[in-house]
C-alpha positions in Angstrom: -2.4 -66.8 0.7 1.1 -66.2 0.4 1.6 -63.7 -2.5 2.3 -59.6 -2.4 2.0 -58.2 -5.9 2.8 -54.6 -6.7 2.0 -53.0 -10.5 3.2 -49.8 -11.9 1.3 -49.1 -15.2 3.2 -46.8 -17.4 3.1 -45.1 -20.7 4.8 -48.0 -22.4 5.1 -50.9 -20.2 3.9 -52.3 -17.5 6.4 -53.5 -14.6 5.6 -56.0 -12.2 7.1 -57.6 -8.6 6.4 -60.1 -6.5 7.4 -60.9 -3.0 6.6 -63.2 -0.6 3.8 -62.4 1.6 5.2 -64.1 5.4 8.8 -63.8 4.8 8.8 -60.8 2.8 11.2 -62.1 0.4 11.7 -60.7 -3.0 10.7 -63.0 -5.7 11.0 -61.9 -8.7 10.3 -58.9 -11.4 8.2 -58.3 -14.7 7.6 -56.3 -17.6 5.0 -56.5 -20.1 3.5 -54.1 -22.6 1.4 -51.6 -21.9 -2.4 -51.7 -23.3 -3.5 -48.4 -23.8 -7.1 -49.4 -25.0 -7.7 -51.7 -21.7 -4.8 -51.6 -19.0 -5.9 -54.3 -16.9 -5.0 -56.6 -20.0 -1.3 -55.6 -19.3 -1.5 -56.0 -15.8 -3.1 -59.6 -16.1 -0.4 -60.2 -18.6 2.2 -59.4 -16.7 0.2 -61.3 -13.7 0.7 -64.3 -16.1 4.5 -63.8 -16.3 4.5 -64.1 -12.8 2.6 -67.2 -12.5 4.5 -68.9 -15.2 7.8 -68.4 -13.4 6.5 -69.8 -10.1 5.3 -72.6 -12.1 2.0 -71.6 -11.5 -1.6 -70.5 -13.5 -2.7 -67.2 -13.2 -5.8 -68.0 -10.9 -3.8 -70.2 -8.8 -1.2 -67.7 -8.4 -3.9 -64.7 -8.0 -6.2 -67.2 -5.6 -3.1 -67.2 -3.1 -2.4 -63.6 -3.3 -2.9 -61.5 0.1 -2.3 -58.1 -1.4 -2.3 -56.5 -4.5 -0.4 -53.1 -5.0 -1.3 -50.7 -7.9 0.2 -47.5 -9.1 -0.9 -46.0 -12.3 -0.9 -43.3 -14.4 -4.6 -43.4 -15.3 -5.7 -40.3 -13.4 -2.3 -38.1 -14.8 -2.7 -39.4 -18.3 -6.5 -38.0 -17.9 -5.9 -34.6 -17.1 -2.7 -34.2 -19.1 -5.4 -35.0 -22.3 -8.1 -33.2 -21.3 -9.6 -36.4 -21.2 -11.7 -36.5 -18.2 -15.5 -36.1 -17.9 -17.5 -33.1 -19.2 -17.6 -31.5 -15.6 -19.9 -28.5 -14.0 -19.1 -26.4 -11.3 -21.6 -24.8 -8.5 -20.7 -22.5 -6.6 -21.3 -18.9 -4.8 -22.5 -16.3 -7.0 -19.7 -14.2 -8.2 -17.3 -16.5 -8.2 -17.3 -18.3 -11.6 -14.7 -17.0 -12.9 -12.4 -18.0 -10.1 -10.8 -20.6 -12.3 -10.5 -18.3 -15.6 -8.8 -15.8 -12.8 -6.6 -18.5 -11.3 -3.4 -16.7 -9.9 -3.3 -14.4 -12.4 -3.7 -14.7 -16.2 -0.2 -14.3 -16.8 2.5 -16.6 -14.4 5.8 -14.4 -15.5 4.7 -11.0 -15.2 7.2 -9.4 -17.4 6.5 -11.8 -20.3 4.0 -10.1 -22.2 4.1 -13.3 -24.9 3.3 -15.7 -22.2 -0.5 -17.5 -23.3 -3.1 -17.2 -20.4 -3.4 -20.7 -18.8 -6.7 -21.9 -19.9 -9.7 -22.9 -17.5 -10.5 -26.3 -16.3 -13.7 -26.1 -17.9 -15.4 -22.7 -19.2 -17.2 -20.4 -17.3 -20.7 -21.6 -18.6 -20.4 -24.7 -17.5 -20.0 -22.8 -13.9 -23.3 -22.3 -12.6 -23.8 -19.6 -9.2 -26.2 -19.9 -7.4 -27.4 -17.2 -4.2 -25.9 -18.5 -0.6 -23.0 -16.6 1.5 -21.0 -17.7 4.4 -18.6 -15.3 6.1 -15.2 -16.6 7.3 -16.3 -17.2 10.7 -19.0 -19.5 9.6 -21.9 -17.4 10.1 -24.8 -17.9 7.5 -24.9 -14.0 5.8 -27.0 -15.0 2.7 -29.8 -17.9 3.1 -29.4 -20.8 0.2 -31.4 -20.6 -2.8 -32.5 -24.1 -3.0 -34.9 -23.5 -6.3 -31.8 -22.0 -8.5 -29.4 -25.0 -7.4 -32.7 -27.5 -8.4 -32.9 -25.0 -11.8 -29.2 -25.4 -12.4 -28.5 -28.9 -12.1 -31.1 -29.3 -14.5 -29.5 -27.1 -16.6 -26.4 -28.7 -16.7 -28.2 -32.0 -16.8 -29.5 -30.7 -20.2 -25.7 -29.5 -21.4 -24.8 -33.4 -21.0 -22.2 -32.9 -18.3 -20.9 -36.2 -16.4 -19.7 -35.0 -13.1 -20.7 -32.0 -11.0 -18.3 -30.2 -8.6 -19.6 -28.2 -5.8 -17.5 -25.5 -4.0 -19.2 -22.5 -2.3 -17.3 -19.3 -0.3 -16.1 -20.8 3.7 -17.3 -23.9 3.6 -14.1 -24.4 5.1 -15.7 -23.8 8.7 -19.4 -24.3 7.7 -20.2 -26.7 5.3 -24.1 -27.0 5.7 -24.6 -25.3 1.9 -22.4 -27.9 0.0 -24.0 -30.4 2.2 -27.5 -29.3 1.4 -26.8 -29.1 -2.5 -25.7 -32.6 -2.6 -28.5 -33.7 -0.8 -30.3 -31.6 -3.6 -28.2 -33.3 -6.6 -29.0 -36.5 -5.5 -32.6 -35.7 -5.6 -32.7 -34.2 -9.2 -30.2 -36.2 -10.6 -29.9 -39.6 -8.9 -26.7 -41.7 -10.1 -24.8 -38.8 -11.0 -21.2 -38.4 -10.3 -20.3 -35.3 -7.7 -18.2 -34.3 -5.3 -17.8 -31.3 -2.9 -14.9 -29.3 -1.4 -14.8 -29.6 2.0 -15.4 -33.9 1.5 -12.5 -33.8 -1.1 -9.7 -31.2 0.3 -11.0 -28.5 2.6 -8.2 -25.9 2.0 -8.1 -22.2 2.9 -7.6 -20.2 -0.5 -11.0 -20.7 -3.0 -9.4 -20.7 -6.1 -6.8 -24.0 -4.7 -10.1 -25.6 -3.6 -11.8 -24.8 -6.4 -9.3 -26.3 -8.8 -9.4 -29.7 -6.7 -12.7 -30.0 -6.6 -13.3 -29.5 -10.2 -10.1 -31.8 -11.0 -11.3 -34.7 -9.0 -15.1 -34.6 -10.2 -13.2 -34.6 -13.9 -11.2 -37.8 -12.7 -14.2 -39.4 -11.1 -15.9 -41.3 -13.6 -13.5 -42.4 -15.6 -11.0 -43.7 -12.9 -13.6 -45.0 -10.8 -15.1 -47.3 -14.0 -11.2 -48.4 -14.3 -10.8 -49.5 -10.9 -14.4 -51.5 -11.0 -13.5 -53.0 -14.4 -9.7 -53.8 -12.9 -11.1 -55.4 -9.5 -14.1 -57.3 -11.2 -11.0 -59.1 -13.7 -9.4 -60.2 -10.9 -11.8 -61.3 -8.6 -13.4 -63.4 -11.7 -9.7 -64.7 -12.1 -9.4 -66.1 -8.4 -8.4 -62.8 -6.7 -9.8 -62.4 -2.9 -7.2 -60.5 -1.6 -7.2 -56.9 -0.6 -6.5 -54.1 -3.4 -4.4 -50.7 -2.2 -3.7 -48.2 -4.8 -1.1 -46.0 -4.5 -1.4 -42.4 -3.9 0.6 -38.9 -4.3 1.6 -38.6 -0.7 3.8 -41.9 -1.3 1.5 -44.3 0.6 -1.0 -46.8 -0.4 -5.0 -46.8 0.4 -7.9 -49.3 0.0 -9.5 -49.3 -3.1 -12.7 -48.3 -1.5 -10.9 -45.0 -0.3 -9.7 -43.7 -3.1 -12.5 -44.3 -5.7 -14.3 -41.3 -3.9 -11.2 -39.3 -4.2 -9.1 -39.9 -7.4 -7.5 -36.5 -7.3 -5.2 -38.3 -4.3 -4.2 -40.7 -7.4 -2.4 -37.8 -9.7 0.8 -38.8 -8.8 0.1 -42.3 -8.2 2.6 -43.7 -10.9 6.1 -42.1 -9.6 6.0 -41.2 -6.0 6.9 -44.8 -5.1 10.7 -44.0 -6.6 11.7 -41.9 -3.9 11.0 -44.9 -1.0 12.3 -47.3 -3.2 15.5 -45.5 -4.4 16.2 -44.8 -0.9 15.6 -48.3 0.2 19.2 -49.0 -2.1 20.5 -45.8 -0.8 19.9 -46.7 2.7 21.5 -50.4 2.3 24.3 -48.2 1.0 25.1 -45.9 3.9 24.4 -42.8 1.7 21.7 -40.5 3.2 21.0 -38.5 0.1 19.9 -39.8 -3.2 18.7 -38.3 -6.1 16.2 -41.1 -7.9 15.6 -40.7 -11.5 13.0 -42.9 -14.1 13.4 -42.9 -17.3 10.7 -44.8 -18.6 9.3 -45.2 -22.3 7.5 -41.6 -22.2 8.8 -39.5 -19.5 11.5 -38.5 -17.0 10.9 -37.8 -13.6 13.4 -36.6 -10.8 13.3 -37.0 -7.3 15.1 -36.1 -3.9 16.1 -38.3 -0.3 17.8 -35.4 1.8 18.7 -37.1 4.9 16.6 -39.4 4.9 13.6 -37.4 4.3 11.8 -37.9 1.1 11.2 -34.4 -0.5 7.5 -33.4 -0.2 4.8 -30.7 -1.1 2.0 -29.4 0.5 0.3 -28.5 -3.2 0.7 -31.0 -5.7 0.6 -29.2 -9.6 -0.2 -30.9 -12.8 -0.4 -28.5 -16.1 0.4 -25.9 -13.9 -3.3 -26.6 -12.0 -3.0 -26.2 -8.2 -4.3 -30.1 -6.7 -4.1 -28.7 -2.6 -2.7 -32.4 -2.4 -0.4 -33.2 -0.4 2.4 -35.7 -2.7 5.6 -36.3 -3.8 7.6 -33.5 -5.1 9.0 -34.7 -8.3 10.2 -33.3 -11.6 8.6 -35.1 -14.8 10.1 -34.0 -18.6 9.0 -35.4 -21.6 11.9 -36.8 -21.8 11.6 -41.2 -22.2 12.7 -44.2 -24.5 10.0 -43.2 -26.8 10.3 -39.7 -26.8 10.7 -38.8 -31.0 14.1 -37.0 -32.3 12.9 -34.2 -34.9 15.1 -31.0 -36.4 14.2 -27.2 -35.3 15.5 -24.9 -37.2 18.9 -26.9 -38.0 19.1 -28.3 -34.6 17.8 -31.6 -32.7 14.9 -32.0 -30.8 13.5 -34.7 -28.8 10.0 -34.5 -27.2 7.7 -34.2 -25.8 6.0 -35.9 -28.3 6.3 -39.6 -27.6 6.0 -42.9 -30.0 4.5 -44.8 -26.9 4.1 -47.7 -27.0 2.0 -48.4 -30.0 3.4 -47.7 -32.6 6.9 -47.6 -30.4 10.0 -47.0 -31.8 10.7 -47.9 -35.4 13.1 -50.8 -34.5 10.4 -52.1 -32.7 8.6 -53.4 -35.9 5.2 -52.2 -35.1 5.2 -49.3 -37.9 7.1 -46.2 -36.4 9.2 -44.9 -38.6 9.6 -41.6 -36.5 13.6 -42.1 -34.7 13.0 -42.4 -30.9 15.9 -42.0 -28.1 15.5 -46.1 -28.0 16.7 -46.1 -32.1 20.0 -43.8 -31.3 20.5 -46.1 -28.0 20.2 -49.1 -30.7 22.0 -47.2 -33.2 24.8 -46.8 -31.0 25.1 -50.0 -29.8 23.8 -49.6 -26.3 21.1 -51.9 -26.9 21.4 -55.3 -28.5 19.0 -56.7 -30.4 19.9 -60.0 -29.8 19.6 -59.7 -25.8 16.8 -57.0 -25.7 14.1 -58.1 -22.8 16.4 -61.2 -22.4 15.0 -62.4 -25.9 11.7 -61.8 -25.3 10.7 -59.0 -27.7 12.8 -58.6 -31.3 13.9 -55.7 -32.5 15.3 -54.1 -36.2 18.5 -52.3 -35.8 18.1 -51.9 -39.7 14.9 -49.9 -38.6 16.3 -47.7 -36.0 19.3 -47.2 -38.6 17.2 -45.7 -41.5 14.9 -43.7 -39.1 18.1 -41.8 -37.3 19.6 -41.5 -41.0 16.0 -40.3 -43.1 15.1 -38.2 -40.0 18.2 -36.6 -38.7 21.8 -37.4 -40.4 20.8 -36.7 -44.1 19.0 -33.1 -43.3 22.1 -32.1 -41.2 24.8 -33.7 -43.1 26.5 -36.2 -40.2 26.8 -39.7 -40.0 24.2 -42.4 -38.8 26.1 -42.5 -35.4 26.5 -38.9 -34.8 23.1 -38.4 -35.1 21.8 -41.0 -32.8 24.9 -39.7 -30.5 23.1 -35.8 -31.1 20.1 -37.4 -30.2 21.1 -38.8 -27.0 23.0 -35.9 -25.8 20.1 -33.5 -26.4 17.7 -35.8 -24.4 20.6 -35.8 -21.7 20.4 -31.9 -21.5 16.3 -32.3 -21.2 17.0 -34.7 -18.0 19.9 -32.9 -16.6 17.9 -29.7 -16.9 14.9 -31.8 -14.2 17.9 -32.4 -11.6 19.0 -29.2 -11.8 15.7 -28.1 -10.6 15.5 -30.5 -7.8 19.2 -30.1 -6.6 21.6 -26.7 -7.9 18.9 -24.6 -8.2 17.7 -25.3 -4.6 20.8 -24.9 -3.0 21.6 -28.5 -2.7 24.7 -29.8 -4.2 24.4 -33.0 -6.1 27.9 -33.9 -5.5 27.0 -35.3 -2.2 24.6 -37.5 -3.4 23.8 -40.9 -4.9 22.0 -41.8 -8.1 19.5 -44.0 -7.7 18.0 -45.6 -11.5 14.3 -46.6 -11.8 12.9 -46.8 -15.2 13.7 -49.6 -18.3 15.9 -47.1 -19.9 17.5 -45.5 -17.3 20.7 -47.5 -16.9 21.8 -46.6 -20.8 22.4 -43.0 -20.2 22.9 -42.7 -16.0 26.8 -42.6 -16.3 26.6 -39.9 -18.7 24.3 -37.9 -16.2 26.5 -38.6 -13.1 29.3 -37.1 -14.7 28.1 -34.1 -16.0 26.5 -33.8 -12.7 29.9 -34.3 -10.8 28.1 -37.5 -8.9 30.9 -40.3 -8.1 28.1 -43.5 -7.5 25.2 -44.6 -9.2 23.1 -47.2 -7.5 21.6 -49.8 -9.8 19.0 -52.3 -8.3 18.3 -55.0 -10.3 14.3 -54.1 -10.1 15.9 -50.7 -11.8 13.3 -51.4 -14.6 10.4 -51.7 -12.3 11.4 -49.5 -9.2 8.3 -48.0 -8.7 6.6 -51.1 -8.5 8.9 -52.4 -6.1 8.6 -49.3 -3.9 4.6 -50.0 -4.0 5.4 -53.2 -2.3 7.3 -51.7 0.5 4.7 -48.4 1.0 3.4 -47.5 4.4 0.0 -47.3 4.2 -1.1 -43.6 4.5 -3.5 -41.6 4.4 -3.6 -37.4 5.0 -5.9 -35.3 5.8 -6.3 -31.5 6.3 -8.0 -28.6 8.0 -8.2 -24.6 7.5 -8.1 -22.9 11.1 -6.4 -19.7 11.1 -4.6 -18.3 14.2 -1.9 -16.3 15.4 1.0 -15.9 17.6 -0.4 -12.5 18.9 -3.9 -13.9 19.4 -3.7 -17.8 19.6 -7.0 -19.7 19.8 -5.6 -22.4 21.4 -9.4 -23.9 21.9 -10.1 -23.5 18.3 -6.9 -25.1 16.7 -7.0 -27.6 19.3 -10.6 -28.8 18.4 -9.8 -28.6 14.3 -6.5 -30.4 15.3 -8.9 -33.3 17.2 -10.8 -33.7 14.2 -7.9 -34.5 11.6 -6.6 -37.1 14.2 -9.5 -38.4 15.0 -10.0 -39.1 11.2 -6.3 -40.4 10.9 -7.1 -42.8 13.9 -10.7 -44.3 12.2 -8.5 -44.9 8.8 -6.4 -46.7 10.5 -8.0 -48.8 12.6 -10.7 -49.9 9.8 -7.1 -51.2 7.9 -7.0 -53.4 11.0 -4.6 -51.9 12.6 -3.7 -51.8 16.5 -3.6 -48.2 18.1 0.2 -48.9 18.7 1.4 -49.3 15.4 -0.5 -46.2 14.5 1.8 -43.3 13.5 0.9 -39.9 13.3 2.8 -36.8 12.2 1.2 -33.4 12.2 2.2 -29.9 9.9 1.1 -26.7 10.0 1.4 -24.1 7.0 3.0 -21.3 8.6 4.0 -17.3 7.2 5.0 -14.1 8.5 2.3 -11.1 7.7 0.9 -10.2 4.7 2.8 -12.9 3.0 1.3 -15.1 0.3 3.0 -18.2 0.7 3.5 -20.3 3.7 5.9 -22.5 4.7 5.1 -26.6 6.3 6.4 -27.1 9.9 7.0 -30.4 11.7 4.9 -30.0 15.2 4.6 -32.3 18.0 1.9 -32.1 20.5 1.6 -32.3 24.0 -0.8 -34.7 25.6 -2.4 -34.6 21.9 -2.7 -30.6 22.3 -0.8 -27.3 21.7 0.1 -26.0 24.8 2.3 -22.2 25.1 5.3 -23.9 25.0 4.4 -26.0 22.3 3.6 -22.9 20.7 7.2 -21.3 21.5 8.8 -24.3 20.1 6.9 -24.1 16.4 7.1 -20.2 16.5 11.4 -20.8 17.0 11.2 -23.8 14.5 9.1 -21.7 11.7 11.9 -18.7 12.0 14.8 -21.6 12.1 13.2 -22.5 8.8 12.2 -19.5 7.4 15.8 -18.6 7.4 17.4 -21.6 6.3 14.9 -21.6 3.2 15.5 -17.3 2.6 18.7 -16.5 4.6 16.8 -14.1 6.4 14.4 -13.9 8.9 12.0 -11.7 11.3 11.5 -13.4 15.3 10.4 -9.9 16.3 7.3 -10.7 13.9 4.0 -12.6 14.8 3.3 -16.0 12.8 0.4 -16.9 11.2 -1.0 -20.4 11.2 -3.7 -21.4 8.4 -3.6 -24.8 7.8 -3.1 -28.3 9.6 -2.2 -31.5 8.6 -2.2 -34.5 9.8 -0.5 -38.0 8.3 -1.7 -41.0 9.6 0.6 -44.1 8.8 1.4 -48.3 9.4 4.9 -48.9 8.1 4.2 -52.6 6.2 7.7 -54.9 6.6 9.8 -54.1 4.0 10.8 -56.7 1.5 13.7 -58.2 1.9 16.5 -58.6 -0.4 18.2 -62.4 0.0 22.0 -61.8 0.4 24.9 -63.9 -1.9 28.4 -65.2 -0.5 31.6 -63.0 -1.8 33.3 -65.0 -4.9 36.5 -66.4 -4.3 38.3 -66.4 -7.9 35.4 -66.1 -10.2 35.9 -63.2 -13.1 33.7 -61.5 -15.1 34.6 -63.4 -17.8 32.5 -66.1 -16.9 29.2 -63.9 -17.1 30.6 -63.1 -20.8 28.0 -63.7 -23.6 29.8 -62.0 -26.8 31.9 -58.6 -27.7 29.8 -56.0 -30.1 30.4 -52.4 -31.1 29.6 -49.2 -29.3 29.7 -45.5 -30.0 31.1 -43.5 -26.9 32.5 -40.5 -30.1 35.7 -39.8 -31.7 34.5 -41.0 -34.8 34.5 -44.6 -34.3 32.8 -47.8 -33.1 34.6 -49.5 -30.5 34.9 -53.1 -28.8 32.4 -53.9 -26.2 32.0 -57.0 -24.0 28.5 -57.8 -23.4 27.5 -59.4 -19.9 25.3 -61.4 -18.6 24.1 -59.2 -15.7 22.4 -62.5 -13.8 25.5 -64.7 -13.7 27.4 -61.5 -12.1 27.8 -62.3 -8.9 28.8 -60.6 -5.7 32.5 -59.2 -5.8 32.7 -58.9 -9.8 34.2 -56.2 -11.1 33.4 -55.3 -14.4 35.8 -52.1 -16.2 34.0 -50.0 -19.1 33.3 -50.3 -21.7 31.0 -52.8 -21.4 27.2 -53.8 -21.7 25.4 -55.6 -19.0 21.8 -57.1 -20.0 19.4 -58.1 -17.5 15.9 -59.5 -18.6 14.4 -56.2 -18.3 17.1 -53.5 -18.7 20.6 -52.6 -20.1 23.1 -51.1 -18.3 25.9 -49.0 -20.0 29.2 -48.9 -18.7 31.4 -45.7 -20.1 34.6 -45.9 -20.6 35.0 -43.6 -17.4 33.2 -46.0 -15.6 33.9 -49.4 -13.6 30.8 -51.5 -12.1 30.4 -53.3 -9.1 28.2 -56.0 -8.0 26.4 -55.6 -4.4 26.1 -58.9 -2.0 22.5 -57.9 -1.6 22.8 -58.3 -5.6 22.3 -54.6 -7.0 24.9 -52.6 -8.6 27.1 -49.8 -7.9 28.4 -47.9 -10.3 31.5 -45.5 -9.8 32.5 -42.9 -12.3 35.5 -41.1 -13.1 34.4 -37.0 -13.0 38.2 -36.2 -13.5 37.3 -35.5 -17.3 33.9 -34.0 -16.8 35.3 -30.8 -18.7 36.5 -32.8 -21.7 33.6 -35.0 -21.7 31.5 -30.6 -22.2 33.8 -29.9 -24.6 32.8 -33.1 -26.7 29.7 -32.9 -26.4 29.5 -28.9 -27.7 31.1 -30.4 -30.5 29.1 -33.1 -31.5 26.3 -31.0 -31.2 27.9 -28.2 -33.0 25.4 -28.0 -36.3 27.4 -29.2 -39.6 29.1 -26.0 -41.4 
């Protein structure tokens, strides 16, 4: 076996890459369709891309595969519909409305229009049942084991699919959600269930709660798609081993995750931020801002340092996970997201054409104008070089959708509406790393772009200068970053533990056992991947807050002869004020700390892939990489002359001065006018833009955006 295969399944398309499995060399990239009815058909298809360029079938090339990689947005596409399985809830009584409660039914206080966030699932399908555990584990209230038999049965007969199980403390004793599943299993062998403490045992019941219930949602479904996925490609050859990709940024065996496909939320993008950095790194540039524009969303995230930029509670639809992932910024803002008109001005998303029926110039029956038809409109993307020939388009389509849909109603030419178009979806993007940057403190100034994403490398200039950022970074796996960041993923796995303490009362046996525990677990995942105690890496948190507070903040600890010791204690006491005040400019080291939860990550770096590197040309030109000249919009009212490049025959040293258009098989990249591109010996791009005209570049764009009078 010599392959490594990583997929990224997306809304649109799925993206591909293979490397070398000894050597670790980077062999090539894909793209193919996404098929929404049955994914695995787009990742086979793409799987037969691969094989074809290696001059191979697709069960020879999967027969001599050693690991297969797989990021998808299965479980997030599940929960963002409401799609998952009918799911009940049993837990203590007087607690089912924990999840109609939440964290209040209103998140801004002082908007009094603000919609109450709606439940998981309603509080019928929440069953109590009689049981209490007090926070120091004692038993208070014995288990009624006839109501949870007379409950399951009763949700047996509401046909619900899954059952969650989360009772009051079972934090520190867990013998009542143990005993209830041995009781599900009894009444209702085969069903899917889960409980709390198994899936994320978290201090705060309504966090836990929300997990639980999330993952038992996820559960069937995701677990029947990664059966289905593995059977295909074990009938196909396959006899490699399978990791999926989870929210933390690391990979786990299948086997791991089916149990657990809450971990899988975040699955699609939270390999951009490793693999962004892996061109920011090779770069010399510490901090990177990665962002993915793919065919239905946008997503922003953050290297500062050198440290990917995490969170200890993973959201999606404003629902609390307790996962540990990723922190990233997703819009509904892609290639396929639809232009419309509000109230005489443009809007675009979050609905999305996807990728049936896609965009209208994709000749599969949109007629809806998508950010793809202004980007066609304007002349970013050809038709005749689109997906290196692959795929035709209709520019006629794209024309009449942008003109029907947008520059009739408001009065403006074909081209000034597509440009609307595309400077509206820029706000929507810009607006995602403002969040992760300004309005953090951070200033994006000092930082790199990174593009990931198909569509991506059309607008990034345009972002860059508006955001005052001097270099983009463009790999040529831009259209399948995520993908390629799968292939280079540690594998990881995290676990957590609720022990509360305190600095004026430590239990230092207490925290020490609970810390043992989470180790220990780290250390058996581990070493069932086959891997030798020394390459073992472990890094341990703890959630940390002054009194009284609500929210905690996650602290870096190191132990001492695998324990916390007084002085280890000092040290994270000094380094949770240190924080505390770099994070609120204010702090209190008169004040005891409280400690509440613990986590441990357990990881194997894999060897990287690596990138083959090209000699310097002497006296070659750009000119020779030359395929035609077309016409681009940049405004002022007219189309202008643009070379069009062949982004493969670039080679390392070319310089190539905007405008232009470079096509790659998978991807376009714009070049501005106020921009020059570079090509990287390790064969990416750098892009550097001129921010001297930002201002102008504002003023423009109020004015193309300004409505017709």
């Amino acid at each position: 076996m010599k392959y490594r295969i990583s997929v990224d399944v997306g809304g649109t398309f799925t993206d591909l890459t293979i490397a070398e499995s000894e050597t670790f060399t980077q062999l090539g990239s894909h793209k193919s369709p996404t098929t929404p009815e049955d994914r695995s058909v787009g990742i086979l298809n793409a799987m037969g891309l691969a094989a074809e360029s290696l001059g191979l079938s697709l069960g020879e090339l999967l027969s001599q595969t050693a690991v297969f990689c797989h990021g998808s947005t299965t479980a997030t596409n599940t929960i963002l519909e409401m799609s998952g399985a009918k799911t009940g809830l049993i837990c203590t009584r007087g607690t089912k409305y924990i999840l109609w409660r939440g964290e209040g039914r209103r998140q801004t206080m002082f908007n009094y229009k603000m919609e109450a966030p709606k439940p998981l699932i309603r509080p019928y399908l929440c069953r109590e049942v009689t049981e209490r555990i007090d926070a120091q584990g004692n038993v208070l209230v014995p288990l009624d084991e006839d109501e949870v038999r007379a409950e399951i049965r009763q949700l047996r007969e509401w046909g619900v699919e899954a059952i969650a199980v989360c009772t009051m403390w079972s934090i520190v004793n867990d013998a009542h959600e143990r005993r209830i599943a041995e009781i599900i299993e009894e009444e209702w062998p085969g069903v899917d269930y889960c409980i709390s403490s198994d899936i994320q045992p978290i201090i705060r019941e309504y966090y836990r709660t929300s997990c639980v219930v999330l993952n038992a949602m996820l559960q069937p479904k995701v677990s029947r798609y990664l059966r289905n996925l593995q059977g295909k490609l074990e009938e196909r050859g396959f006899r490699g081993e399978t990791l999926i990709v989870v929210s933390n940024g690391g990979v786990v065996p299948i086997s791991e995750v089916a149990k657990k496909p809450v971990f899988m939320l975040f699955s699609g993008p939270s390999m951009a931020p490793e693999a962004g950095y892996y061109f920011s790194e090779i770069e010399g540039i510490p901090n990177c801002i990665t962002v993915d524009m793919g065919g239905t969303s946008f997503d922003v995230s953050t290297v500062l340092e050198g440290q990917i930029t995490t969170t200890k509670d993973g959201r999606i639809l404003s629902y609390p996970t307790g996962v540990a992932s990723i922190e990233i910024a997703t819009l509904g803002a892609g290639g396929g997201s639809i232009a419309t008109i509000d109230k005489g001005l443009i809007k675009v998303g979050p609905r999305s054409a996807e990728a049936v029926p896609g965009p209208a110039c994709y000749m599969r029956g949109g007629t809806e104008p998508t950010v793809t038809d202004a980007y066609v409109v304007l002349g970013y993307i050809s038709p005749a070089h689109f997906l290196n020939g692959r795929m035709q388009i209709d520019r006629d389509l794209a024309v009449k959708a942008v003109k029907d849909h947008i520059a009739d109603p408001l009065g403006i030419s074909v081209e000034d509406a597509a440009l609307g178009i595309t400077q509206v979806v820029n706000e929507n993007m810009l607006g995602g790393i403002l969040d992760m940057t300004i309005r953090r403190g951070v200033d994006p100034r000092e930082f790199a772009l990174v593009t990931g994403g198909g569509a991506t490398a059309v607008p990034v200039a345009f972002l860059a200068r508006e955001m005052g950022i001097k270099k983009i970074v463009i790999p040529r796996e831009t259209s399948v970053l995520c993908a390629f960041g799968a292939n280079n993923a540690a594998i990881a796995m995290s676990e957590v533990v609720s022990k509360y303490s305190d600095t004026g009362d430590f239990d230092f046996e207490g925290v020490n056992q609970a810390i043992a525990g989470i180790t220990g677990k780290g250390a058996d995942f581990l070493t069932r991947m086959g891997i030798k105690p020394q390459d073992q890496k472990f890094e341990l948190f703890v959630s940390a807050r002054y009194p009284m507070q609500t929210t905690e903040l996650e602290i870096p600890i190191t132990l001492d002869g695998g324990k916390i010791t007084p002085a280890i204690l000092e040290e994270i006491t000094a380094a949770f004020h240190a924080a505390y005040l770099a994070r609120y400019k204010t702090n209190d080291p008169a004040s005891d700390v409280e400690f509440l939860m613990w986590r441990n990550m357990a990881t194997f770096q894999r060897p990287r892939i690596v990138l083959p590197e090209h000699d310097k040309t002497g006296e070659a030109t750009p000119i020779q990489a030359m395929l035609s000249t077309s016409k681009a919009y940049f405004g002022g009212g007219e189309m202008v002359d643009t070379p069009v490049y062949d982004g493969e025959k670039l080679q390392y040293g070319m310089t190539v001065p905007g405008p232009a258009l470079v096509v790659l098989p998978d991807t376009t990249i714009v070049v501005p006018p106020f921009a020059v591109l570079d090509t990287r010996k390790h064969g990416y791009f750098v892009m550097d833009v001129d921010v001297s005209n930002r201002d102008a570049g504002v003023k423009a764009r109020k004015r193309a955006l300004a409505p017709a009078v």
